[in-house]
PDB file with SEQRES, HELIX, SHEET and CRYST1 records, atoms N, CA, C and O in Angstrom:
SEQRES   1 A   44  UNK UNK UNK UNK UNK UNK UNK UNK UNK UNK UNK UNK UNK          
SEQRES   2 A   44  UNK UNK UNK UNK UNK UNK UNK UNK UNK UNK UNK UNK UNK          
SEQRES   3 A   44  UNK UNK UNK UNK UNK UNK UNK UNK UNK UNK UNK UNK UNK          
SEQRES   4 A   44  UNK UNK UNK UNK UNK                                          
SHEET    1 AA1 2 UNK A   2  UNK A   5  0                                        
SHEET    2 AA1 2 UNK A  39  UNK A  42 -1                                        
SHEET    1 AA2 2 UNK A  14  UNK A  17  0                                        
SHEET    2 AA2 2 UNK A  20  UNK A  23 -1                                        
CRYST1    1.000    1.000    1.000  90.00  90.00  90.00 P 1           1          
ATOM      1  N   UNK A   1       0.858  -1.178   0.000  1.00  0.00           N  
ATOM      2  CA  UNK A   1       0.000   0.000   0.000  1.00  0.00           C  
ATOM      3  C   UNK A   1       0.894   1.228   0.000  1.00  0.00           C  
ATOM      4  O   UNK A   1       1.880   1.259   0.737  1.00  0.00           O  
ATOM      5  N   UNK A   2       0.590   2.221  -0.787  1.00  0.00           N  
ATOM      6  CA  UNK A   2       0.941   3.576  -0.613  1.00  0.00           C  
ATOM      7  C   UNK A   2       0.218   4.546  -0.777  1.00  0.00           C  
ATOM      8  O   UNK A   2      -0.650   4.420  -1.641  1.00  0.00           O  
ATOM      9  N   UNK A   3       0.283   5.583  -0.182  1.00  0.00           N  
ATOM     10  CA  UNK A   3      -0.422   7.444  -0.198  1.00  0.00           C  
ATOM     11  C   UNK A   3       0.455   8.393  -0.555  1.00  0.00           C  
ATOM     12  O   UNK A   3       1.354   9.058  -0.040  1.00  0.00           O  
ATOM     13  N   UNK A   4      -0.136   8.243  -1.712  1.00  0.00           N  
ATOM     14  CA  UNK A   4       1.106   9.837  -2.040  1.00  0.00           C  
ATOM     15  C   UNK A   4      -0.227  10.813  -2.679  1.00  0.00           C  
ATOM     16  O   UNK A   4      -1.259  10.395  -3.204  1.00  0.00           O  
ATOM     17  N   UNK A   5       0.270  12.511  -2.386  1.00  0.00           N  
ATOM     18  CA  UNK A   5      -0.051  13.495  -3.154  1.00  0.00           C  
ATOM     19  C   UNK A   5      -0.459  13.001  -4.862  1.00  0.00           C  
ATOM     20  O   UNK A   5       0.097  12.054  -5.418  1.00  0.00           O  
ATOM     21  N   UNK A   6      -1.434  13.783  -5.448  1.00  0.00           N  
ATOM     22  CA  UNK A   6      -1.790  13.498  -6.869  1.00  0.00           C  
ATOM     23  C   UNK A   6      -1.015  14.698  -7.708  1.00  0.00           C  
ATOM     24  O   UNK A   6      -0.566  14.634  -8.852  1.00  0.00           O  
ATOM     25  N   UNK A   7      -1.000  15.746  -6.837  1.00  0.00           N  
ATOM     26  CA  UNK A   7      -0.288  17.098  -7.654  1.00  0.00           C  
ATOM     27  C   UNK A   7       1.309  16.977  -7.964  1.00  0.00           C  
ATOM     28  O   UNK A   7       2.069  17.672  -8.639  1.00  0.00           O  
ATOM     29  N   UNK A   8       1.496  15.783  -7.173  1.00  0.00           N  
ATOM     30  CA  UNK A   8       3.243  16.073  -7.436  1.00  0.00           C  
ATOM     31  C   UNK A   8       3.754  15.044  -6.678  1.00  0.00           C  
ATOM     32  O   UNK A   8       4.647  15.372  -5.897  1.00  0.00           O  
ATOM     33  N   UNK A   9       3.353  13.636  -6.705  1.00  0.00           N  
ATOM     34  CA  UNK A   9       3.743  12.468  -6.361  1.00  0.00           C  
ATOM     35  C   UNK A   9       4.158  12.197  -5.273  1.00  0.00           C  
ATOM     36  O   UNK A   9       4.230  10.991  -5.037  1.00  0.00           O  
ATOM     37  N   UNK A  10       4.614  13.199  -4.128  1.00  0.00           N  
ATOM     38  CA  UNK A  10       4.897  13.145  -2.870  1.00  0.00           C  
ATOM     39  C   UNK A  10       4.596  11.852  -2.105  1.00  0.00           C  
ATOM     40  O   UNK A  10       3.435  11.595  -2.422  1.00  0.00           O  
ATOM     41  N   UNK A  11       5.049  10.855  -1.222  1.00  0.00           N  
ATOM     42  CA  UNK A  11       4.773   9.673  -0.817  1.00  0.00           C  
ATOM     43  C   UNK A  11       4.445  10.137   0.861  1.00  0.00           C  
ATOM     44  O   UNK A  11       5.132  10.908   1.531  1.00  0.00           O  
ATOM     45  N   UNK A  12       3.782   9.758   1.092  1.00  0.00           N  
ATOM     46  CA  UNK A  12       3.568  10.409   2.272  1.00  0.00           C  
ATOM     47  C   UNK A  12       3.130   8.814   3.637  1.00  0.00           C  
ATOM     48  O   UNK A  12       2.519   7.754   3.497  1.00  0.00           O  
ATOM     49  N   UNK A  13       3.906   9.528   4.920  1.00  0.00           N  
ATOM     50  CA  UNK A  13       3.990   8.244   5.554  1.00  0.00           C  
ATOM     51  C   UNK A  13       2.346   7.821   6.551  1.00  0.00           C  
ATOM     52  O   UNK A  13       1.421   8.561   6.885  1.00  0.00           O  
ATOM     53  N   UNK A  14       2.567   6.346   6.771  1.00  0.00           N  
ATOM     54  CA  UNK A  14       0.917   6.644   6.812  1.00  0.00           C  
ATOM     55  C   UNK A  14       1.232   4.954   8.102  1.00  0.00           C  
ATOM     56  O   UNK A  14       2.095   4.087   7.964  1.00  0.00           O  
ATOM     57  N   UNK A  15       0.367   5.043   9.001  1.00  0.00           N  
ATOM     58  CA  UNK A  15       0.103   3.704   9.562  1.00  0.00           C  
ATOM     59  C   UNK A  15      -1.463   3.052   9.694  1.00  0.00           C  
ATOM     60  O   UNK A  15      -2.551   3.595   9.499  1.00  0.00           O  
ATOM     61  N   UNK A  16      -1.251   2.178   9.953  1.00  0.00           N  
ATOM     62  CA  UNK A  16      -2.616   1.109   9.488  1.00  0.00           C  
ATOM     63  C   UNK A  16      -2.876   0.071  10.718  1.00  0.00           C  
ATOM     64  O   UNK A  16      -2.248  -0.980  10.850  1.00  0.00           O  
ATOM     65  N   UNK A  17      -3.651   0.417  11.384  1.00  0.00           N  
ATOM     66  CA  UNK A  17      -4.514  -0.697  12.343  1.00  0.00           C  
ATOM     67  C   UNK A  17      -5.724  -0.994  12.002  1.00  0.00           C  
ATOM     68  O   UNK A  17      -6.748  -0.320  12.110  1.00  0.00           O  
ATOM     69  N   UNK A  18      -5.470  -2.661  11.332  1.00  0.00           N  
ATOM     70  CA  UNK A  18      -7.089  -2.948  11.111  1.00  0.00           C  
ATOM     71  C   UNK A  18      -7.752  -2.039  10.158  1.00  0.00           C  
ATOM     72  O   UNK A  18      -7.260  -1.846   9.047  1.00  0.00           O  
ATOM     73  N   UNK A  19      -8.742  -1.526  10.502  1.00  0.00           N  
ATOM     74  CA  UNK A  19      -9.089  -1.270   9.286  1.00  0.00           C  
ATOM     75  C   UNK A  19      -8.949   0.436   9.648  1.00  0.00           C  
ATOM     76  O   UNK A  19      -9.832   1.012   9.013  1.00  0.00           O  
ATOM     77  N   UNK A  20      -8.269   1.249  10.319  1.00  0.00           N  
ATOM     78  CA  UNK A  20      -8.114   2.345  10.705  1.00  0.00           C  
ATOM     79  C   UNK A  20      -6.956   2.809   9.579  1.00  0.00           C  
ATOM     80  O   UNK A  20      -6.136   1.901   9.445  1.00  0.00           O  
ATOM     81  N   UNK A  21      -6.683   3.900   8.788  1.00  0.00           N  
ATOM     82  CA  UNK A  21      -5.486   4.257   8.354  1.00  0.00           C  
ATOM     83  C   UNK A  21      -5.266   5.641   9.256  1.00  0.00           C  
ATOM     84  O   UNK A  21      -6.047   6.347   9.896  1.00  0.00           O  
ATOM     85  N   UNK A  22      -4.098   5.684   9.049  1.00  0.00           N  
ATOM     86  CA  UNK A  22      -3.814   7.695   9.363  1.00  0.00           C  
ATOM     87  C   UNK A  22      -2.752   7.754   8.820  1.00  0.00           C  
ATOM     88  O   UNK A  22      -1.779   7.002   8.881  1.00  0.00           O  
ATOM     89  N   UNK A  23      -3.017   9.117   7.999  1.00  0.00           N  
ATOM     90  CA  UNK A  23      -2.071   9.483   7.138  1.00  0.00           C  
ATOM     91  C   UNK A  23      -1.364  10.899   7.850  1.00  0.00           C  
ATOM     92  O   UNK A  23      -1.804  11.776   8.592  1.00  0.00           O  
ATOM     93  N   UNK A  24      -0.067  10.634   7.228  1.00  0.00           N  
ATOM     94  CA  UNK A  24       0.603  12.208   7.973  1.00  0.00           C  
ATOM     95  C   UNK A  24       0.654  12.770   7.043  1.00  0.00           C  
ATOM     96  O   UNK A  24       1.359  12.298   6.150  1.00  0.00           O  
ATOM     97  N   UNK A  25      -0.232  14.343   6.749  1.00  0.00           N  
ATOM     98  CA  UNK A  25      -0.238  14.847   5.435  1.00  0.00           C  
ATOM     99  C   UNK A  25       1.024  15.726   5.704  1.00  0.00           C  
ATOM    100  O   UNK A  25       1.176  15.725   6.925  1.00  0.00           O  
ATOM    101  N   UNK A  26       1.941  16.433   5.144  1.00  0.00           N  
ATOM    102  CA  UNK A  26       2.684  17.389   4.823  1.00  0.00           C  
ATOM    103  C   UNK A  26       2.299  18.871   4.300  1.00  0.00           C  
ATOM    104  O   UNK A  26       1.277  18.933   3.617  1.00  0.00           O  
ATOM    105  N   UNK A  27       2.897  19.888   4.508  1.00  0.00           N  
ATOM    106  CA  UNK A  27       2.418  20.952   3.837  1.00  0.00           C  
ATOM    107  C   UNK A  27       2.711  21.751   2.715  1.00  0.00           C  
ATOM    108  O   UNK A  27       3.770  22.310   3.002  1.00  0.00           O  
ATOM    109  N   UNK A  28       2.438  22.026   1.861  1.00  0.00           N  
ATOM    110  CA  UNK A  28       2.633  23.230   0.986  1.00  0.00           C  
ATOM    111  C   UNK A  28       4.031  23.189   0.787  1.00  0.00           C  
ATOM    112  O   UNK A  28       4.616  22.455   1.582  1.00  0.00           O  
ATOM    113  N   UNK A  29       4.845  23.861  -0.181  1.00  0.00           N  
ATOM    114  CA  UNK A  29       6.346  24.264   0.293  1.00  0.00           C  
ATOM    115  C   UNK A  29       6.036  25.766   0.376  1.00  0.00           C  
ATOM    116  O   UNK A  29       5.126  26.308  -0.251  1.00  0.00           O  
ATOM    117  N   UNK A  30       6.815  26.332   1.145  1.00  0.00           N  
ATOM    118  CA  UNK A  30       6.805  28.005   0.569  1.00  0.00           C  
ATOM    119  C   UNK A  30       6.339  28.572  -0.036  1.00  0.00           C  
ATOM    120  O   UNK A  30       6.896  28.560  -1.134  1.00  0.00           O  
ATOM    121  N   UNK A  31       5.171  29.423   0.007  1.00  0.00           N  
ATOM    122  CA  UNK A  31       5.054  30.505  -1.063  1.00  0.00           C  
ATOM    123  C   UNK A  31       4.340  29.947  -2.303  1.00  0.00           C  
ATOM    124  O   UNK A  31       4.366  30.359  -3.462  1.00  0.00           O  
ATOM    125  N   UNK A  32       3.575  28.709  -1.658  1.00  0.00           N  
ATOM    126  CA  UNK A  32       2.902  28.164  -2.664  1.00  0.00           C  
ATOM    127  C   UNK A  32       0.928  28.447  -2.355  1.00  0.00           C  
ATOM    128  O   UNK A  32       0.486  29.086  -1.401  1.00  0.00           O  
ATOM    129  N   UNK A  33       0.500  28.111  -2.898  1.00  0.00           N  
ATOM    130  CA  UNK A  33      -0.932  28.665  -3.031  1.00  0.00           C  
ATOM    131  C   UNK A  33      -1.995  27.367  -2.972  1.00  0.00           C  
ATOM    132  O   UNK A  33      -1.908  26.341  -3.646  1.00  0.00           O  
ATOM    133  N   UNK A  34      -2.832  27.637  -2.165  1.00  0.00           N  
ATOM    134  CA  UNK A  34      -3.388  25.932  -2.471  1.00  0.00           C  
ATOM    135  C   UNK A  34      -4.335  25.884  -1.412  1.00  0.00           C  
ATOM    136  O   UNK A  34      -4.105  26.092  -0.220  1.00  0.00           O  
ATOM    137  N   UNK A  35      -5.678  25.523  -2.070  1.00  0.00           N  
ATOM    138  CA  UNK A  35      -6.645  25.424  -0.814  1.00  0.00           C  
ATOM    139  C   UNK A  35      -7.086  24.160  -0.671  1.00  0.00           C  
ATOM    140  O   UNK A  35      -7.914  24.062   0.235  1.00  0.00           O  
ATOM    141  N   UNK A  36      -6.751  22.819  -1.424  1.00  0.00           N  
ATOM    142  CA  UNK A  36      -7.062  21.735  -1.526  1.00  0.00           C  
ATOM    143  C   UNK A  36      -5.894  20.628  -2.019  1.00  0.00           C  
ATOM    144  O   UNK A  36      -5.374  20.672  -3.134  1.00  0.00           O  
ATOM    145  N   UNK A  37      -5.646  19.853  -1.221  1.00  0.00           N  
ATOM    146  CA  UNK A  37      -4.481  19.176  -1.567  1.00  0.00           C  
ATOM    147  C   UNK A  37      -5.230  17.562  -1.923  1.00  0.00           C  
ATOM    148  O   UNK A  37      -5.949  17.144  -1.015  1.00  0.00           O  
ATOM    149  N   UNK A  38      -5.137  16.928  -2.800  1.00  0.00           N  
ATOM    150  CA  UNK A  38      -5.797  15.231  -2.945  1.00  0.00           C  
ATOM    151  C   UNK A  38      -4.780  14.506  -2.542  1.00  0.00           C  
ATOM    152  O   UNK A  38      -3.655  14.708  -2.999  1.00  0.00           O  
ATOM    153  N   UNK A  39      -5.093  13.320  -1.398  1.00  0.00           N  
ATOM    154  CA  UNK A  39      -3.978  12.450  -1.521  1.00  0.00           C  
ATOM    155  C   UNK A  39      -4.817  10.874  -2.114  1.00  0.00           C  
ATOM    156  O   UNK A  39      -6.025  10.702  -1.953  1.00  0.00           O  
ATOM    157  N   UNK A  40      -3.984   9.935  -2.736  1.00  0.00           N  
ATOM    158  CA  UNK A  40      -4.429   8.850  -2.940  1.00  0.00           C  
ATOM    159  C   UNK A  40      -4.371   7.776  -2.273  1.00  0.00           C  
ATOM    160  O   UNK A  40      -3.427   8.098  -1.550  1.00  0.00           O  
ATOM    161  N   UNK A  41      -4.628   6.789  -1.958  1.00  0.00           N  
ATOM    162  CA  UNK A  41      -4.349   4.911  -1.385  1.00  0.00           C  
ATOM    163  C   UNK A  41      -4.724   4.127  -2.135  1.00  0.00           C  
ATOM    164  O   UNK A  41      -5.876   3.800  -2.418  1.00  0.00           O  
ATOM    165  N   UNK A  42      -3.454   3.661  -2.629  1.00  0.00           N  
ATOM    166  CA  UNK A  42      -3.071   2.896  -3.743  1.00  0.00           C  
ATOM    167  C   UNK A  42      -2.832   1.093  -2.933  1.00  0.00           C  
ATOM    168  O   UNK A  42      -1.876   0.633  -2.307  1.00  0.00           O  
ATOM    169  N   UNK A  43      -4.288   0.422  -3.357  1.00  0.00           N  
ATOM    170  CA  UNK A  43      -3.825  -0.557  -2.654  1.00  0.00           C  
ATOM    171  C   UNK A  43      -3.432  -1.640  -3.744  1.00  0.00           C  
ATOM    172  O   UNK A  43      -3.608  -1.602  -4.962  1.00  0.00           O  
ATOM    173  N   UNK A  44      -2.799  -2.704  -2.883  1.00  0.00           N  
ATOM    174  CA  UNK A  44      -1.318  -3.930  -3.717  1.00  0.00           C  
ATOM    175  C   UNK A  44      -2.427  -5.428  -3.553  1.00  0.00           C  
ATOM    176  O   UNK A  44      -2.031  -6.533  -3.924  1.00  0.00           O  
TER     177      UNK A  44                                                      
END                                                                             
């Protein structure tokens, strides 16, 4: 399984109990603009 960003492939770290996920989202870089970020879960 992986979660990454859709805007710019970012992999982002994530843990899984059962059927619980939590994802650690990241932010923005600098000076960037953005009121909605998509992340995906790509399951194997």
């Amino acid at each position: 399984m992986r979660v990454r960003y859709t805007d710019n492939g970012e992999e982002l770290r994530f843990e899984q109990n059962g059927n619980e996920l939590r994802v650690f989202a990241t932010q923005y870089p600098y000076g960037t603009n953005g009121v909605v970020r998509v992340a995906e879960a790509e399951l194997k």
